[in-house]
N, C-alpha and C positions, 0 to 999 in steps of 0.2 A: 737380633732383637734391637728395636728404634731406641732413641732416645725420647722420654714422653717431648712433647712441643712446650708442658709448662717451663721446663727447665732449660729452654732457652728463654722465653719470656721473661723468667725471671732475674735472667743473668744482662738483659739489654735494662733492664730498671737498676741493674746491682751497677752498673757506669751509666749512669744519665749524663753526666757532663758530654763524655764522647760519642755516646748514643746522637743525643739530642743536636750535634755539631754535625755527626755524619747525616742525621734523617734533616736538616737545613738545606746541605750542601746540593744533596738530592732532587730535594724538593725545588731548591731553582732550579734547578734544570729540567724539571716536570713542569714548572711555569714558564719558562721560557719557549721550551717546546711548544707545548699548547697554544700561547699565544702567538706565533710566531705561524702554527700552519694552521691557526684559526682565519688568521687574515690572509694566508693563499685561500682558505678554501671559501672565504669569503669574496671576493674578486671572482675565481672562477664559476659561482655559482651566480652572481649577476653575469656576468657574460654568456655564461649559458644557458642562460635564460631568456634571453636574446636572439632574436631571427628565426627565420621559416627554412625548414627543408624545402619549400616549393619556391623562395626568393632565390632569384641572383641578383649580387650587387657585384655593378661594375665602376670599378676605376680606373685612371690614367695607369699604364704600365711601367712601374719603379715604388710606385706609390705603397706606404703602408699601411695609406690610410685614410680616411676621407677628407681628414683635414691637410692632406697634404698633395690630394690629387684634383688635377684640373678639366675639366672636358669642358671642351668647345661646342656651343650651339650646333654646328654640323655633324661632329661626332655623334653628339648625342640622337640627333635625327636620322645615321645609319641603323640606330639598334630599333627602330618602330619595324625593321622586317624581320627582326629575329622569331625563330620559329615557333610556335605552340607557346606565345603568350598568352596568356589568360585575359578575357574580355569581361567588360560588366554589363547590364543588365541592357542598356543603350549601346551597346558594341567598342564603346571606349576600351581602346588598349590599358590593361594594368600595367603600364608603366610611368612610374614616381620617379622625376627630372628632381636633384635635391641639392641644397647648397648647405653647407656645413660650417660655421665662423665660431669663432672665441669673443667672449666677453668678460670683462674682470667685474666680479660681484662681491660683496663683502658678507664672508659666513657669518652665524649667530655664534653670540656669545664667545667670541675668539678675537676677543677688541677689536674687531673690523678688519680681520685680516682678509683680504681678499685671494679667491680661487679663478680660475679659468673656467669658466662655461661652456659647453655645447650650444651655440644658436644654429637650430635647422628649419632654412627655409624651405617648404613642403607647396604641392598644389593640393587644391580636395583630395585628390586621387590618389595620394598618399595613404588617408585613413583607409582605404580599401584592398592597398599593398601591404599595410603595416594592420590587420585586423584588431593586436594584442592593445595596439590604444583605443582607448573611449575614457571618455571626460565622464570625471566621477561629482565634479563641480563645478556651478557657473554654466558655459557653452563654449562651443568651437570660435575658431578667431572666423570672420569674414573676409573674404580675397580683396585685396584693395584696401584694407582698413590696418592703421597704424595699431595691428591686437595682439597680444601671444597668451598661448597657452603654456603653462610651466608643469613637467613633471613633479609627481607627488616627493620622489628624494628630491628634488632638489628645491622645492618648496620647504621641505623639512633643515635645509642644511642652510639655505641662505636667505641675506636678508631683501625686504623687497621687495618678493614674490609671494606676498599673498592677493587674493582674490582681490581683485579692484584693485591693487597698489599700481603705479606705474615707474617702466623702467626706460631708463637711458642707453638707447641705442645708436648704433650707425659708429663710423668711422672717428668722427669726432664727442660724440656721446650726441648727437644735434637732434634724435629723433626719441618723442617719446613713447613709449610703446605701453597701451594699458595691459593687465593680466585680467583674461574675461574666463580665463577657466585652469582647471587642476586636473592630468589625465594620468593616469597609469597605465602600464605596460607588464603587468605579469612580473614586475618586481625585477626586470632586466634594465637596463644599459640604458635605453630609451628617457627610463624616469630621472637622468641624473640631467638630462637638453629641457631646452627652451623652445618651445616651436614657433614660427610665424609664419605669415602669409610669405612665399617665395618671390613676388615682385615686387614687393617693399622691403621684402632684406636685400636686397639685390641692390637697390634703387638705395638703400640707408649705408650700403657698403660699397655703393659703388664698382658692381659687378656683375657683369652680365656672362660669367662661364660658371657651370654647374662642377661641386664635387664627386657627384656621385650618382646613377642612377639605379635606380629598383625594377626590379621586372617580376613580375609572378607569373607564374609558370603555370598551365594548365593541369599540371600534376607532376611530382617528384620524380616520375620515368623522364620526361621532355627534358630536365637540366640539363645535362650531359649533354647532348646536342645541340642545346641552345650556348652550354659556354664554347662550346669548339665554336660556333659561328663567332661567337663576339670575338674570341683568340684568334681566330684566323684573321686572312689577310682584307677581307669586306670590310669589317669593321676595326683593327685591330688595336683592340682596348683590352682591358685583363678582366673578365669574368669570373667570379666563383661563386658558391653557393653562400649565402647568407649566412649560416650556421659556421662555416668552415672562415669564415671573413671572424667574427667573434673569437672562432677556437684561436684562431694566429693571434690574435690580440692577449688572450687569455695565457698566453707564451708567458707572459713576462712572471707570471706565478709558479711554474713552472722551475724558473732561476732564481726564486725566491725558494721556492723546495729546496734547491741545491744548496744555496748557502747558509741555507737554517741545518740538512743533515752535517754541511762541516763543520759550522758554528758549535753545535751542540752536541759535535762528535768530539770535538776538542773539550768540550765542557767534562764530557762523559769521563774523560780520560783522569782528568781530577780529581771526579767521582771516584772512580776504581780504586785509586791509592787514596781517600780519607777514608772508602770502604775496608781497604786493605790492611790501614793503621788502627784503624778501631779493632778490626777481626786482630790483626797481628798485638796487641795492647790486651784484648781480652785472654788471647791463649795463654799470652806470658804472663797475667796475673792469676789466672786458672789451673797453672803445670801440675800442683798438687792433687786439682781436683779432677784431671782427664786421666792422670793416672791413677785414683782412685775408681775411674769408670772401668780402665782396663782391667783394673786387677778384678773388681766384682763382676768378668765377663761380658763386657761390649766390646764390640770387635772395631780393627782399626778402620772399617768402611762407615760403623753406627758413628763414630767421631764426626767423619767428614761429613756426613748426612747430616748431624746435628749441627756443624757449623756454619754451612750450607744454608742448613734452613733457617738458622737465625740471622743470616746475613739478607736472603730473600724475604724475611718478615719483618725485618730492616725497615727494606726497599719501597716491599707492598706498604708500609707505614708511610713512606716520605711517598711514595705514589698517589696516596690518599688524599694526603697532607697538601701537596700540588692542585690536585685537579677540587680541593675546597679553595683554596687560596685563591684557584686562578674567579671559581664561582663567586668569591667575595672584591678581588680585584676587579677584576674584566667586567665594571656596569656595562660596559660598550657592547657586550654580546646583547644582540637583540636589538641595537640601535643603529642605525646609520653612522657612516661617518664619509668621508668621503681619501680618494686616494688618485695621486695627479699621474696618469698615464706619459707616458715617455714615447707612446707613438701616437696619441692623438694629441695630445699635451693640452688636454680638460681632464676635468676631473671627475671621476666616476664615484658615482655612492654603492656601498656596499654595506654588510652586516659580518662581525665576525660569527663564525660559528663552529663552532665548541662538535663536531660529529663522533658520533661511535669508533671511527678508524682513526682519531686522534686522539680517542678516549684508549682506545687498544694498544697506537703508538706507541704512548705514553709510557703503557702499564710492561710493555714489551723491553723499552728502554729501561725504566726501572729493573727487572729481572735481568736485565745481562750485567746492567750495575753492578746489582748487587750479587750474581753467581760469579763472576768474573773477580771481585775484588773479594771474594771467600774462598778463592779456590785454595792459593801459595798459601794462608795463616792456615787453612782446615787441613791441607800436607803433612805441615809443621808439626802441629797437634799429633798426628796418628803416627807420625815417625818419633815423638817422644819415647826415651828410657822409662819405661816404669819405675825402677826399682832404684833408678839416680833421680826421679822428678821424687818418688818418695823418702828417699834419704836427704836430700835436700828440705824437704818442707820439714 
């Protein structure tokens, strides 16, 4: 026979002081969590939102990354024989020759702190490589004209970059560059750069070798064959597929996972024992009344069931408790913000987001909290003397 559920209910209100301390304790650490792989999963879902199965993007071989890789005009012009590239409608090869620089921009509303920007210089034939842009405002920049186009995050995060504003570019800040349009990219990596014409970023930065080149592939089968040509010894540059170029980047969230499960496995640990003093604080103010359960016929497993469950309806309380707090803390879910990459060293905009498998997380963490620090006091309980807990009260 159970014990009914009111009668632990009613015994977590009969201590509210150390109720109310342990479901706190808890409950940071349900915010913590949450917030913490709300922004992995926010990172990895701009990243992954990012690049074509049918793109290879090639760089200098050591390179992490486009900001950090260099090809030389001649390099670049071994890859126009790479295999079952994809042609446009005039027979131009799809492949986008691209330069990649930083620019320091001052965010909004963060007293003019400034970030690191993506500037990507593109030709046309870029927008044909990259299909996921198109200008949602204004127009495309013209080849030869001091123009950029700013993606929609980073329109949002910095200051500027609105339509018709102009910015200071080049080496020296010497060139001024107008903003003639606002483009998005399917909410990837893309939206966080600046674009402009390739022979005036070049020409503004005083650089005449590309970071990076783009190839589209005639369809997702041909990659494979086209990276082995570029990795081999014809061209030997380092090839990979688009998508897998993003997932490596999106590593770093990855080691954000890890140090959030240690972080918050040590937190948990704290949990367990204010879980364990409150359960071990209730038994020993209760001895009179578990041994009046035994004597009226509950057995010493109905005990531990019942303490048990009042330790997991604890939990599920501060688990609740968490995932409102984080809904009244966290405005930022649903907004941009942005987060400064350690291999491209710009800043990428992202949204946190709050997902069902950090909602479950959560609720998972909670439940071992709280089963785990009821275990030793709910023991204690069912190993009680009857008949000395009753001569004593």
């Amino acid at each position: 026979m159970a014990i009914p559920l009111y009668y632990n209910w009613r015994n977590l209100l009969a201590r509210r002081l150390s109720t109310i301390l342990t479901l706190v304790v808890v409950a940071v650490i349900i915010v913590v969590l949450c917030t913490l792989l709300s922004f992995a999963a926010g990172i990895r879902a701009s990243l992954v939102a990012t690049g074509s199965s049918i793109n290879v993007i090639v760089l200098k071989p050591g390179a992490t990354a486009e900001s950090t890789s260099i090809i030389q005009p001649e390099e670049s012009i071994r890859l126009a024989q790479t295999p079952d590239v994809a042609r446009d409608a005039a027979g131009n090869l799809l492949m986008s020759t691209e330069v990649c620089v930083q620019t320091d921009i001052p965010r909004k509303g963060q007293g003019g702190a400034s970030a690191n920007v993506a500037l990507r210089g593109v030709d046309d034939v870029a927008f044909a490589v990259h299909p996921e842009v198109h200008i949602t405002e204004g127009r495309n920049f013209r080849q030869g004209m001091l123009e950029v186009i700013v993606g929609k995050a980073a329109c949002a995060r910095f200051a500027g970059l609105n339509l018709g504003a102009e910015v200071s570019l080049g080496r020296h800040g010497q060139r001024q560059y107008q903003v003639v349009g606002i483009f998005e990219a399917k909410g990837g990596a893309l939206e966080s750069e600046i674009w402009a014409p390739r022979t005036m970023l070049c020409d503004s930065y005083q650089r005449r070798m590309a970071s990076s080149v783009c190839l589209r592939m005639s369809d997702a089968a041909s990659a494979p064959a086209a990276i082995e040509y570029i990795n081999g010894p014809t061209v030997q540059l380092d090839g990979k597929l688009e998508t897998k170029y993003y997932d490596d980047l999106a590593s770093k969230t990855r080691d954000i996972v890890v140090l959030t499960t240690v972080l918050v496995g040590i937190m948990a640990v704290g949990a367990v024992f204010a879980v364990a003093n409150t359960m071990y604080s209730s038994v020993d103010g209760r001895r009179r009344e578990i041994a009046m359960l035994r004597a009226i016929g509950f057995s010493r497993s109905a005990i531990v069931l019942a303490l048990v469950t009042e330790s997991l309806l604890l939990s599920s309380i501060a688990w609740a408790c968490g995932l409102g707090a984080c809904t009244l803390v966290m405005p930022l879910i649903g907004q941009r913000q942005d987060f400064l990459s350690d291999q491209t060293w710009t800043v990428l905009a992202y949204e946190l987001r709050l997902t069902p498998m950090i909602i479950v997380a959560a609720l998972a963490l909670a439940v071992i909290v709280g089963a785990t620090g009821a275990v030793a006091p709910a023991l204690r309980a069912a190993r009680l003397d009857v008949l000395e807990a009753l001569r004593k009260a």
